[in-house]
N, C-alpha and C positions, 0 to 999 in steps of 0.2 A: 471470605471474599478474595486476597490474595490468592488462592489455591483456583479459583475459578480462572481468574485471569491470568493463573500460570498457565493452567490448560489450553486457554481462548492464544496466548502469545509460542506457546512451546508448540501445537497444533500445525502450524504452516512447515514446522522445516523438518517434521519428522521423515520417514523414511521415504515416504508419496511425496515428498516436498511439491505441495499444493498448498494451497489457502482454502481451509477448512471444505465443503461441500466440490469444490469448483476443481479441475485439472487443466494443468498448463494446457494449451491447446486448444480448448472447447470454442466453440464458436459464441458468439451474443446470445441465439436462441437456447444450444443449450448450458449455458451458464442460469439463465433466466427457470429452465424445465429443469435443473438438476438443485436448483434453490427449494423447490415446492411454496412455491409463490413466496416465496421472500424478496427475489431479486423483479426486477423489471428493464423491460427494455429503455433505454434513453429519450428523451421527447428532442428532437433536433435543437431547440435551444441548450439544453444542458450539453449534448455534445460540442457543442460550438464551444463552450464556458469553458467547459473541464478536459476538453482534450488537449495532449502537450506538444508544443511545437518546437523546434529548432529553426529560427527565423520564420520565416516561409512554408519549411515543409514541417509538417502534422508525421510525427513520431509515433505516439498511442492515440487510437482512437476510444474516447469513454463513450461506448455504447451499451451501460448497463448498470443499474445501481442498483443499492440494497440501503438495511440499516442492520445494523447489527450490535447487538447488548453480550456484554461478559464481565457478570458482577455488577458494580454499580456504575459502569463505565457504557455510556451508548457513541456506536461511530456510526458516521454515514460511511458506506461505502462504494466506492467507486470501480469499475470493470473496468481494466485498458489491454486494447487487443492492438493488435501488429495493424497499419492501415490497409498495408495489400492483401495479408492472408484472412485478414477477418481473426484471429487465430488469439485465446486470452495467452499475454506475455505480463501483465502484473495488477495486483488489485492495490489499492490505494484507501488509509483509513483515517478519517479525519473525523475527532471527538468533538471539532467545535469548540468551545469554550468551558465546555464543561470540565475540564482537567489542564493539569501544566504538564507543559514540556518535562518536567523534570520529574515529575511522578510516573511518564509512559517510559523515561529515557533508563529510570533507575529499575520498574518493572524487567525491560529489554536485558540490562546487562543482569540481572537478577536470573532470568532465564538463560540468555547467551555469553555470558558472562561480557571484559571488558569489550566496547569496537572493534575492530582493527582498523581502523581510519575513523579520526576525528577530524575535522574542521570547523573552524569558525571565520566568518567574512566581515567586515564592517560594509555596509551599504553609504552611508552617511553618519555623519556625527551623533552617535549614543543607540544607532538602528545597527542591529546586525543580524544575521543567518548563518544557523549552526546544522550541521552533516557529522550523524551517528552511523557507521554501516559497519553493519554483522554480513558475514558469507560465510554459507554453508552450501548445503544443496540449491538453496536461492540467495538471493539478493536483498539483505531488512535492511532500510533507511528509514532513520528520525530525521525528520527537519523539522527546525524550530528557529525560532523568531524572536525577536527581546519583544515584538508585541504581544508576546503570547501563545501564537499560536502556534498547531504539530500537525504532521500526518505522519502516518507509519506508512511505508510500501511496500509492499514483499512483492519481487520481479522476480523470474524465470531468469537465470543468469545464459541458459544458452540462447535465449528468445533474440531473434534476429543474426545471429550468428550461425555458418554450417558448421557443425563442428564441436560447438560449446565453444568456454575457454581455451 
């Protein structure tokens, strides 16, 4: 089981540093056509829900989902592209409830060994959100929550920059 999800985790940042089937770049359609019908296009309410903003302005657009199992682990996941180029800059993977923050977090450094940036924020009293982030060829972030909940997101670190870093 672990050996599965070392693969399903060590998989995005190898040399292609991609997220499994998909390449930095690809458009919606072909994310969707290079899935072999695993992924699908967005129904316009789900882009509304899941796409990230920065006040006002929409940052990634989610114009693509999928679900995806490795071992006994299933995420939903989500496609976010650049809003102007259409262009994927990072996929985003949320297990739902089905797992802890601290079984994906210990999986993570298990593969990538420790973060390089940890944080933790208190929201309110006894509420807080915690920031895991590995780099390499891309961008891994755990977020997690004292509710429970995580997503992992592995982003293109040059994605909207000319140049890269």
């Amino acid at each position: 089981m672990r050996v599965l999800l070392f693969l399903f985790l060590w998989w995005p940042i190898s040399a292609l540093a991609d997220w499994q089937w998909t390449k930095w770049g690809m458009s919606p359609e072909e994310v969707v056509s290079a899935s072999r019908e695993k992924a699908r296009l967005a129904t316009d309410d789900e882009k509304e829900k899941q796409s990230v903003s920065a006040g006002s302005k929409v940052t990634q657009l989610m114009l693509a989902v999928s679900e995806h199992d490795s071992g006994d682990l299933r995420f939903r996941v989500l496609f976010l592209f650049d809003p102007v180029s259409r262009q994927l800059m990072c996929v985003r993977l949320d297990p739902g409830r089905s797992t802890t923050a601290a079984r994906l977090r210990s999986d993570l450094i298990g593969v990538y060994g420790k973060p390089v940036d940890e944080k933790r924020d208190n929201i309110v009293s006894g509420i807080w959100i915690a920031r895991s982030i590995w780099v390499g060829e891309d961008r891994i972030e755990l977020l997690s929550t004292s509710t429970g909940s995580a997503t992992i997101s592995y982003c293109n670190r040059r994605a909207g920059q000319a140049g890269g870093l």
